[in-house]
C-alpha positions as CSV (number, residue, x, y, z in Angstrom):
1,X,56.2,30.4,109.7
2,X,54.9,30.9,106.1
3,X,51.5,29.5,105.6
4,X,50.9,28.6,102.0
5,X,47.2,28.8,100.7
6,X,45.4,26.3,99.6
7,X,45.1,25.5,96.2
8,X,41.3,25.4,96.2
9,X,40.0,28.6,96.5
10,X,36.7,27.4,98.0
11,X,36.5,23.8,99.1
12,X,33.2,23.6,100.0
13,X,32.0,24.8,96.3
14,X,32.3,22.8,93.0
15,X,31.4,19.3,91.8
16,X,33.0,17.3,94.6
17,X,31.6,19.5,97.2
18,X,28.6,18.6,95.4
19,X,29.4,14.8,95.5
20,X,30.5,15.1,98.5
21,X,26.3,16.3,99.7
22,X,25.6,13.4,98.6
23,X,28.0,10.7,100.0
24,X,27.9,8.5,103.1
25,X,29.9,9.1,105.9
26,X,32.4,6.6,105.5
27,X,32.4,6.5,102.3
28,X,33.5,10.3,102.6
29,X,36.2,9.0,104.9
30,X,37.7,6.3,102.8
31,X,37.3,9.0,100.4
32,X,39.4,11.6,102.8
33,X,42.5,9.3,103.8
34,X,43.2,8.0,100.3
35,X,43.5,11.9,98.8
36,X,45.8,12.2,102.0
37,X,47.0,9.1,101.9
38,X,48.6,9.6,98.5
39,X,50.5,12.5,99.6
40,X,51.8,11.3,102.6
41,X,55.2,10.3,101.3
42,X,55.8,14.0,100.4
43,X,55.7,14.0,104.3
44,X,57.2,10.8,105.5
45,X,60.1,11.2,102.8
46,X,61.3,14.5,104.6
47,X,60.0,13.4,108.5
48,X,60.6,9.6,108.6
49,X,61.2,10.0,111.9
50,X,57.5,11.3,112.8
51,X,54.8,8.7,112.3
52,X,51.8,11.5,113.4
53,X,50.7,11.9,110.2
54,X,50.4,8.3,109.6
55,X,48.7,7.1,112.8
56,X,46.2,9.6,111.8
57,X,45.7,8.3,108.7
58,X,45.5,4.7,110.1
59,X,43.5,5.5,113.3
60,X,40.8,7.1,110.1
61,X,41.0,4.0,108.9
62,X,40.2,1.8,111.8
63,X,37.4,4.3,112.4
64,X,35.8,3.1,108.6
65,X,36.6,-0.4,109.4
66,X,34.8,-0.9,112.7
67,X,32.9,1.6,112.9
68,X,34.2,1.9,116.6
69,X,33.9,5.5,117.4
70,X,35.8,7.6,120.1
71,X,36.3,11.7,120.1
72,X,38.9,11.5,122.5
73,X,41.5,9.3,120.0
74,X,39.9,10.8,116.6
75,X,40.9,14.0,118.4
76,X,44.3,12.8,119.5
77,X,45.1,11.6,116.4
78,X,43.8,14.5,114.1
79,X,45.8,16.9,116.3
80,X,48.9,15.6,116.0
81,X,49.5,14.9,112.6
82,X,48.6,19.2,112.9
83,X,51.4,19.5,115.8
84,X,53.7,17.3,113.0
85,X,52.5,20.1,110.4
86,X,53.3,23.1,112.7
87,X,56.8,21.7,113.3
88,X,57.9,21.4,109.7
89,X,57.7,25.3,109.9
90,X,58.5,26.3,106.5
91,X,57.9,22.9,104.3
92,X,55.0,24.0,102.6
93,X,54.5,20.5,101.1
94,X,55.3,18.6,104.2
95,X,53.4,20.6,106.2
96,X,49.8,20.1,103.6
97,X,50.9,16.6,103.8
98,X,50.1,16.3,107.4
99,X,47.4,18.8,107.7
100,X,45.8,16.6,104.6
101,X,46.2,13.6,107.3
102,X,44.9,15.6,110.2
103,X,41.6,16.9,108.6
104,X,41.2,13.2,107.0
105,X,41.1,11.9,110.5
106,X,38.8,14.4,111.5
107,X,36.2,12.9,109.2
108,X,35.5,10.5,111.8
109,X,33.6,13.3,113.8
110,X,32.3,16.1,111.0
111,X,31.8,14.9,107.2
112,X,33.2,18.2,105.8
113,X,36.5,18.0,107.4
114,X,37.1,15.7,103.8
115,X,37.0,18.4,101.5
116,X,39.4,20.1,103.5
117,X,41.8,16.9,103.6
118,X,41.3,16.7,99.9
119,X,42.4,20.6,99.4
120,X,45.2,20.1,101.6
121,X,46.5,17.4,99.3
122,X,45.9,19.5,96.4
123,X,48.0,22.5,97.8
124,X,50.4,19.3,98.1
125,X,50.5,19.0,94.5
126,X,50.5,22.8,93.4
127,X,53.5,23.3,96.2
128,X,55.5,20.2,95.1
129,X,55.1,21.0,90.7
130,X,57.5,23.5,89.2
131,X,55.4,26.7,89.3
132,X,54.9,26.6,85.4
133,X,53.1,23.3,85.8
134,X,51.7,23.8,89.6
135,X,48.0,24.5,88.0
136,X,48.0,21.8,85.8
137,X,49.3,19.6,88.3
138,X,46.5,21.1,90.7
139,X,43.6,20.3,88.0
140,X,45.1,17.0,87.2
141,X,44.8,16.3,91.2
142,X,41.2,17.5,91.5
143,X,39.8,15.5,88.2
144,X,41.6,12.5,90.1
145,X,40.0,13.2,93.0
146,X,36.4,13.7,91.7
147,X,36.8,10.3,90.1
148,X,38.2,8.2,93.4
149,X,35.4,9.9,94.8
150,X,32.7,8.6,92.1
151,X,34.1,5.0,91.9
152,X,33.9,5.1,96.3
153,X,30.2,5.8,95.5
154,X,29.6,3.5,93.0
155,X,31.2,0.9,94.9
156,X,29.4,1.9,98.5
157,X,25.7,2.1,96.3
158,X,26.5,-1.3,94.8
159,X,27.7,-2.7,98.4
160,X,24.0,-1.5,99.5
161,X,22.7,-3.0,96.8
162,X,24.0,-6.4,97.7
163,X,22.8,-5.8,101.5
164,X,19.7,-5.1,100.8
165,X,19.0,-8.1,98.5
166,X,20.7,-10.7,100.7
167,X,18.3,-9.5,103.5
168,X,15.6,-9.5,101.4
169,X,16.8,-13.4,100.2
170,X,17.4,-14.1,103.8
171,X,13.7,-13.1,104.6
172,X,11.8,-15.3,102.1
C-alpha cells in the first residue's frame, strides 16, 4: 500500500498548533470533525457503501454534545474509520479522508489527536488538486482552517462569557 505524506510537515508546529495550546477541549473537537468533516465526501463519494468514517465523525460529535464520555466506543469508533482507511489501499484521498475522521474522533480522549485530523484533511486537499495547484490548494486549506479554528474560539470565549454573567445575575 502507498502511504502518502502528510501535507503538513510538522503538525504540532505553526500558528494553529499554537491556537490550538490554547483552545478548550471541545472546542478543539468541534474544531477537529469540521476540518474532517469537510473532506469526508472525498471519502463517502468513492465508499458509499462504508459509513466508518462517518459514525466516527458523528460518535465525535455526540461526545461535544453531551459530554458523555466512553474510551471503549471513542476507540471503536476512531479505529474503524482507520480499518475503512487501510482498505481503500491505494486512494490516497479516500484514505486521508477517513484517517482525518479517525484522528477527529480520537479527540474525545487526547486534544492533539486534532491537529493531526486537521493535516489529514490537508493531505486531502494537496492529494485531490492537480499537482500544479496541490500547494496552493494546501495553503488555502490551512488559512481556512486557522480561521474556523479562531471563530470556534471566539464563539466558545463569548459562550463563557454569557455563563459566567448569567450566574453571576442568577446570584444577586
Amino acid at each position: 500500500m502507498k502511504k502518502s505524506r502528510l501535507a503538513v510537515t510538522n503538525p504540532r508546529e505553526g500558528k494553529i498548533a499554537e491556537l490550538a495550546k490554547k483552545t478548550g477541549h471541545k472546542a478543539l473537537a468541534t474544531w477537529a470533525l469540521d476540518c474532517a468533516e469537510r473532506v469526508l465526501p472525498c471519502f463517502e463519494g468513492k465508499y458509499p457503501e462504508d459509513g466508518r468514517p462517518r459514525v466516527a465523525i458523528e460518535t465525535g460529535r455526540a461526545w461535544v454534545r453531551t459530554g458523555v464520555f466512553r474510551m471503549a466506543v471513542i476507540r471503536k469508533a476512531a479505529l474503524d474509520s482507520h480499518a475503512a482507511a487501510r482498505k481503500v489501499e491505494d486512494d490516497d484521498v479516500a484514505r486521508s479522508a477517513a484517517r482525518a475522521a479517525g484522528q477527529a474522533v480520537a479527540t474525545a480522549h487526547v486534544p492533539a489527536h486534532a491537529l493531526a485530523a486537521a493535516a489529514y484533511a490537508a493531505t486531502v486537499i494537496r492529494d485531490a488538486a492537480r499537482p500544479a495547484n496541490a500547494g496552493a490548494a494546501t495553503n488555502k486549506e490551512r488559512e481556512w482552517q486557522y480561521r474556523h479554528l479562531l471563530k470556534i474560539v471566539e464563539r466558545s470565549s463569548q459562550s463563557n462569557r454569557e455563563k459566567r454573567s448569567s450566574k453571576r445575575k442568577n446570584a444577586a
